[in-house]
C-alpha positions in Angstrom: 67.7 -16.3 81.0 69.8 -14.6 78.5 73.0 -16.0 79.6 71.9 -19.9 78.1 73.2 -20.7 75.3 70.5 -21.8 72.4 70.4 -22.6 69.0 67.8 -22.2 66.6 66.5 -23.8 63.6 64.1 -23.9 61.4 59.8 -22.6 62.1 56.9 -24.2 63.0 56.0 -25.8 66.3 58.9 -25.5 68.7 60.8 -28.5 69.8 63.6 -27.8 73.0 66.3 -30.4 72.9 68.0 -31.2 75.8 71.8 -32.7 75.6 73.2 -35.3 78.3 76.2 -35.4 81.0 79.9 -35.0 78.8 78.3 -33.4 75.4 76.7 -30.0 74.5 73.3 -29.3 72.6 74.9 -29.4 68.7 77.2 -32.6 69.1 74.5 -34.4 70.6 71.4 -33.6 68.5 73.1 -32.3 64.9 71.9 -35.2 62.9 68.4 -34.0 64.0 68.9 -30.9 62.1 67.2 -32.1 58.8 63.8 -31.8 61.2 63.6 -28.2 60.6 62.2 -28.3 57.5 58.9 -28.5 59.8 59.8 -28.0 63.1 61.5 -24.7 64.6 64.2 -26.9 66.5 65.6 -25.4 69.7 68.9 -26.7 70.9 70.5 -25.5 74.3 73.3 -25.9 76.1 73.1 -27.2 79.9 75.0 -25.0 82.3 78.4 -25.5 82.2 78.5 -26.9 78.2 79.6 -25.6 75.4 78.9 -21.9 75.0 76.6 -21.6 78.7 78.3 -20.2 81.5 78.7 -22.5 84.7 76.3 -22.0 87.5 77.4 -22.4 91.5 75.5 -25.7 91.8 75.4 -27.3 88.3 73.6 -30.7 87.4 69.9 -31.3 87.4 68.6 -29.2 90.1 69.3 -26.2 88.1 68.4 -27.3 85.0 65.2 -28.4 85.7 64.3 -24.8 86.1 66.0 -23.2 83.2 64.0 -25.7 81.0 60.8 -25.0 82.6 61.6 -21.6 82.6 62.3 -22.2 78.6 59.2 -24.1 78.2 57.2 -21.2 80.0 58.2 -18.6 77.4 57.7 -20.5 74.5 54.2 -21.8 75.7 54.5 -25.0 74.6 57.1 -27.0 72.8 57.8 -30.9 72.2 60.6 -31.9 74.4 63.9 -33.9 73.5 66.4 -35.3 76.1 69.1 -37.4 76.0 70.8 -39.5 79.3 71.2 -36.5 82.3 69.1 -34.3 79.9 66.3 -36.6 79.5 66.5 -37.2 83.5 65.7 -32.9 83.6 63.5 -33.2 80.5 61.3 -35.5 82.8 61.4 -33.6 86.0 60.8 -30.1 84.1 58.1 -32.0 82.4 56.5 -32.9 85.0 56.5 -29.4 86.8 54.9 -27.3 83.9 52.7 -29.8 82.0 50.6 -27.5 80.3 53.9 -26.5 78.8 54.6 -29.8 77.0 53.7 -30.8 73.1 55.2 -34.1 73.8 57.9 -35.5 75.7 60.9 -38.0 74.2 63.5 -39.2 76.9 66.3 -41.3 75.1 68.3 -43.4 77.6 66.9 -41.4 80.3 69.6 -41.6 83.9 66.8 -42.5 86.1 67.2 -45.3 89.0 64.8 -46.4 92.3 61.4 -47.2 89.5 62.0 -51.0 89.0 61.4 -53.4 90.8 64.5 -53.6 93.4 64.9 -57.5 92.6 66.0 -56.4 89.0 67.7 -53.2 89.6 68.9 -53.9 93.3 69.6 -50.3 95.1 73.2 -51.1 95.4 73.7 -50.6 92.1 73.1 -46.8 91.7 74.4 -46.6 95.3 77.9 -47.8 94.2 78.1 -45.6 91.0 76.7 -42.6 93.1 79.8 -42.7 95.3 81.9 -43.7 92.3 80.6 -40.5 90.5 81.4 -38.6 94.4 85.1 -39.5 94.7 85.6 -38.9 91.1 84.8 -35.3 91.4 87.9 -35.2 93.8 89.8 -36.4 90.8 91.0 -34.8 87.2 88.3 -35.0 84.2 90.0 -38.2 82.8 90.0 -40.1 86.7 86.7 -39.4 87.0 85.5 -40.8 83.6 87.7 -43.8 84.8 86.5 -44.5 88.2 82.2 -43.6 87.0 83.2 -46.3 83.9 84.3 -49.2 86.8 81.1 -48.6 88.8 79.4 -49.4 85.5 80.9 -52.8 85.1 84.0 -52.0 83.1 86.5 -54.2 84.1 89.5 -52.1 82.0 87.8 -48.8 82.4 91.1 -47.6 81.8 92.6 -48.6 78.4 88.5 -47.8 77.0 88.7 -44.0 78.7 92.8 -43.7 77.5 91.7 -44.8 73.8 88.8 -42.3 73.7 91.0 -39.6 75.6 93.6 -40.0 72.7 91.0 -38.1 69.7 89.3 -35.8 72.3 89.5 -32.7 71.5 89.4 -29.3 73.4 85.2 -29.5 73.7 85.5 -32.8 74.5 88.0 -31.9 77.3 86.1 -29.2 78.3 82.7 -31.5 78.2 84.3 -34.0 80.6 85.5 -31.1 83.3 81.5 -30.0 83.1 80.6 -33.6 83.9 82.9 -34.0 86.7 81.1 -30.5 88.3 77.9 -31.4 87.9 75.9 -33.9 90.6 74.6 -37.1 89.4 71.5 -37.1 87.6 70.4 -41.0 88.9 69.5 -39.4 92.6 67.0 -37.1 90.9 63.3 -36.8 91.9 61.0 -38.1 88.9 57.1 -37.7 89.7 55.7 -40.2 87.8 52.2 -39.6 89.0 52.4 -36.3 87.5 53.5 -37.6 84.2 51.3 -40.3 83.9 48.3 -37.9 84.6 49.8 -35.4 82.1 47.7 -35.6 78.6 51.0 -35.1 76.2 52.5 -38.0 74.7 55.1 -40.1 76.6 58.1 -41.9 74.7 61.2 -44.1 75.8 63.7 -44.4 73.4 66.8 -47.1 74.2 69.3 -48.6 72.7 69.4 -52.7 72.4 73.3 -52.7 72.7 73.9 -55.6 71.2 77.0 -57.4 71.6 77.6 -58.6 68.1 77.4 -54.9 67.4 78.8 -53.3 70.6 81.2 -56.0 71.8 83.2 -53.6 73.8 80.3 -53.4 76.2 80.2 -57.0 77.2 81.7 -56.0 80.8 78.5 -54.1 81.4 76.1 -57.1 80.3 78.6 -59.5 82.5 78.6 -57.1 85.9 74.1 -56.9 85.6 74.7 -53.1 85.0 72.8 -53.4 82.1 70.3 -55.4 82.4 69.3 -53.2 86.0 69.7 -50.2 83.4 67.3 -51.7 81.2 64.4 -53.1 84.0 64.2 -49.2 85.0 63.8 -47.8 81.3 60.9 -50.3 80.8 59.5 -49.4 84.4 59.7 -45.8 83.8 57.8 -46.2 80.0 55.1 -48.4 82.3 55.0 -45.9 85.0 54.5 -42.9 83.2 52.1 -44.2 80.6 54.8 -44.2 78.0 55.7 -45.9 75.0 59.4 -48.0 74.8 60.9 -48.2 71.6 64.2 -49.6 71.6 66.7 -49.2 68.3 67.9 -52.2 67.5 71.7 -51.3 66.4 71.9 -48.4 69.1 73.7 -48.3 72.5 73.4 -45.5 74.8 73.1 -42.5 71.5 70.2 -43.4 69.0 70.2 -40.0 67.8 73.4 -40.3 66.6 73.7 -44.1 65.9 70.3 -44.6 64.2 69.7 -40.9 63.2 67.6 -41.8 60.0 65.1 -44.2 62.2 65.3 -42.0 65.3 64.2 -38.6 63.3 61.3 -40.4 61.4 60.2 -41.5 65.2 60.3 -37.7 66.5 58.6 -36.7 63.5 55.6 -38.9 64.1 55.3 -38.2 67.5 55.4 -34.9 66.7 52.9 -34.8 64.2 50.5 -36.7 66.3 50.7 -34.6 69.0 50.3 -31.7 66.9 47.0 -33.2 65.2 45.7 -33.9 68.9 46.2 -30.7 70.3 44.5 -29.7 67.2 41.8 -31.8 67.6 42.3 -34.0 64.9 43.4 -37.5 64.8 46.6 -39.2 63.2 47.7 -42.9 63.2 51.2 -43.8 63.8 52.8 -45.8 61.2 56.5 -46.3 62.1 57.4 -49.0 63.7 61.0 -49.7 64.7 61.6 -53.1 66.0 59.9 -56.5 67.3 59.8 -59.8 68.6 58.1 -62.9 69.0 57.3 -63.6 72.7 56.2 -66.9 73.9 54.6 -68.0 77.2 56.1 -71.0 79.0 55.4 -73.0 82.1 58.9 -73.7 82.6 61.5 -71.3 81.6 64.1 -73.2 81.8 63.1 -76.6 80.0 62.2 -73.4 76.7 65.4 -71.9 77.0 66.8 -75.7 76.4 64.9 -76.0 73.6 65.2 -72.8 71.9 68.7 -71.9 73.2 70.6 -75.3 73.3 68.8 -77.2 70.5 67.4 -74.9 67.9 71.0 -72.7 68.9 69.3 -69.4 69.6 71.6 -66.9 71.1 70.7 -65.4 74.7 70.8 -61.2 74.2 69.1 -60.4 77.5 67.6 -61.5 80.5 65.6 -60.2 83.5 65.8 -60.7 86.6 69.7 -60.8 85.6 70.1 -63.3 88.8 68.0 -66.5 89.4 65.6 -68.0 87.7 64.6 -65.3 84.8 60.7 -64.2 83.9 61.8 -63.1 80.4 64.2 -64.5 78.1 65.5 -63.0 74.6 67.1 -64.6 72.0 68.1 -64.3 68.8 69.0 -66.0 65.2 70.1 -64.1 62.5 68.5 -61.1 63.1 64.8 -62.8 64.2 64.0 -62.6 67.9 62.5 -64.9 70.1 61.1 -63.9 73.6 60.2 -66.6 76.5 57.8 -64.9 79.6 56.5 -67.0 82.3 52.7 -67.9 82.9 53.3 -66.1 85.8 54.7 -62.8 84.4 52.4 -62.9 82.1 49.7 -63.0 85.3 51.5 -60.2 87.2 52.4 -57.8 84.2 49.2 -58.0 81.7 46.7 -59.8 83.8 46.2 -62.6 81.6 46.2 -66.3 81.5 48.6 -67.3 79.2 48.0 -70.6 77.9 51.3 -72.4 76.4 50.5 -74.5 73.3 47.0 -73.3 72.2 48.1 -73.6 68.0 47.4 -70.4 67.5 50.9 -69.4 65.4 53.7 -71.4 64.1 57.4 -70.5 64.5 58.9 -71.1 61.5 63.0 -71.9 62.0 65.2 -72.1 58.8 67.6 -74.7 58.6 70.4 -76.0 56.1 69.4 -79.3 56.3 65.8 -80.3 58.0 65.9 -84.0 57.7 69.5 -84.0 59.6 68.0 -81.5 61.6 64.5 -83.1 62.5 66.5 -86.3 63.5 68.6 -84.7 66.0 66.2 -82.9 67.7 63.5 -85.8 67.7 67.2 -88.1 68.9 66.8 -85.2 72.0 63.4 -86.1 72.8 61.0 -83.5 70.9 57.7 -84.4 69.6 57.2 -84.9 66.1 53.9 -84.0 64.7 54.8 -84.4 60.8 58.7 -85.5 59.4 60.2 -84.1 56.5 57.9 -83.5 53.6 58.0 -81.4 50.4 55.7 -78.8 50.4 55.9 -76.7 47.2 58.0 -73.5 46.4 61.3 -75.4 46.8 60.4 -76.1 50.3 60.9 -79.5 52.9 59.6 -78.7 56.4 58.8 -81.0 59.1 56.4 -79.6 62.3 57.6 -80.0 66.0 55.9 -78.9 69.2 58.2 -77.1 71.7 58.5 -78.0 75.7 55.1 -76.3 76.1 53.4 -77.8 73.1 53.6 -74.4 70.2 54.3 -75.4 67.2 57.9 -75.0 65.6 58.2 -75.5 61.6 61.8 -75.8 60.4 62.3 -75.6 56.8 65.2 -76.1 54.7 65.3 -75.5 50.6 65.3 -78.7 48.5 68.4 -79.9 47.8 
């Protein structure tokens, strides 16, 4: 396989990173550079990128093989991929296990594992023959008409404004993308992966809109939220871990480099102490929530969202009445599940209202505040008292009886 393009870095045990659809190996996976100073860090370039020739059929179905065919001559190696290239990392993965340190897919293209009320088929039906006519078209048509089936309403004017600073790799990036098939119609064994003893992680981004308001098309149109049911599906399937970064959108690597790098090195390490027979604990941990059981999803998202003023970031299914809510305040999250998803997805009887946490909700003012929300009906256990430290709180119960402190500093 001397005609693929590789770069190396660094010694120690090998890692392959794996680039996505419109990149090449160094512009996506640079910032992970630094990692060399313990890992020999192997970045290629799919076929058809940067410095690798093109190949007659180019897309997923040959580079499945070439990385196999990598991981075969190394012998083993921790695996990197990003969008199309964690779609291969995942099918090469899964057809030379014994090959594989670890395995870390970030934003992985990967359709047809959720459940199809979430992620209907039409979906990745539509934007497969978006991404089919578009290969008819020039480079910058294409990126136009695969950015519609996404749920970009002026897929245009974004494409146009990133067009203007692209430079020759870039041009040359997007003409590779437009050759290559579509990664979502790709094969990915789950079975095989789950059985696979190698350590399984999910990276994605939160895309927020307060940080990533330019993507609220594709939170409007359901794209994302579809996107999002099959990342979690696949991290469930394959006996995986999700970790999502919480001021990412579709490049962690690059967006959250600092957080992302400290994740690969842990998962790196821990595989390398297993495989050595050792044992290591994970200690980073990148983001979190609160999640709360309800009986009535809807009556909790009154409470939380139109009372207390929580902001709704995501929702699934996107249509009907949801299982899982969450919202957020500030930077604090809040996640509603149904008794019944909490039945179907963990086994368990949830029971809504045992006292077994407090949420605590800072306010400016909690007497004003306690009024208004006992003036819309919500049970009161204990008004407005002081209670040291500078502190007034007041105890509520929600719709399903947990308790809710708000606190405000005194005045």
């Amino acid at each position: 396989m001397t005609d693929l393009y590789t770069e190396s870095y660094g010694t120690g045990d090998p890692v392959l990173l794996i680039h996505g659809s419109g990149s090449w190996g160094v512009d996506t996976f640079g910032a992970q550079r630094t990692l060399a100073d313990e890992f020999r860090l192997i970045i290629m370039d799919r076929r058809g990128y940067g410095q690798s020739p093109p190949a007659e059929s180019m897309g997923w179905q040959t580079d499945k093989d070439d990385v196999a065919h990598l991981l075969t001559e190394l012998g083993s190696a921790h695996v990197v991929g990003h969008s199309t290239g964690g779609t291969v990392a995942l099918i090469a993965a899964a057809m030379v296990p014994h090959a594989v340190r670890s395995l870390v897919v970030v934003e992985p293209t990967v359709w047809g594992i959720a459940d199809p009320a979430v992620s209907p088929p039409e979906r990745p039906a539509a934007y497969q023959e978006a991404w089919t006519r578009g290969q008819r078209l020039s480079a910058k048509e294409f990126m136009i008409v695969t950015t519609e089936a996404a749920g970009v309403k002026d897929a245009a004017a974004m494409i146009s404004q990133s067009w203007a600073s692209a430079t020759e790799a870039d041009w040359a990036a997007a003409e590779a993308m437009r050759r290559e098939s579509w990664a979502g119609s790709a094969p990915i064994d789950v079975a095989a992966l789950a059985a696979a003893g190698f350590a399984k992680v999910v990276v994605v981004g939160a895309w927020d809109l307060d940080l990533h308001p330019d993507l609220a098309d594709m939170w409007a149109s359901g794209w994302r939220q579809a996107v999002a049911a099959e990342h979690c599906s696949l991290a469930q399937a394959v006996s995986g871990r999700l970790v999502t970064m919480s001021r990412s959108a579709h490049g962690p690597m690059i967006e959250e480099a600092d957080t992302f790098n400290a994740l690969l090195r842990d998962t790196w390490r821990a595989a390398s102490w297993a495989l050595s027979g050792g044992v290591y604990f994970l200690t980073m941990f990148v983001s979190g929530l609160v999640n709360l059981y309800t009986r009535d999803i809807e009556i909790g998202l009154h409470f939380y969202r139109d009372l207390l003023g929580l902001a709704e970031t995501f929702r699934t299914p996107a249509e009907g009445t949801p299982e899982h809510v969450e919202l957020e305040l500030n930077g604090f999250t809040v996640g509603l599940g149904t008794v019944e998803a909490a039945r179907r997805v963990h086994d368990i009887e949830a029971a809504p209202g045992s006292p077994a946490m407090v949420l605590v909700v800072w306010t400016d003012d909690v007497d004003r505040a306690c009024e208004s929300l006992a003036a819309a009906g919500v049970p009161v256990l204990q008004p407005p008292h002081n209670t040291g430290n500078n502190n007034r709180n007041a105890l509520l119960r929600d719709p399903d009886g947990n308790l809710v402190e708000i606190v405000s500093k005194v005045s």
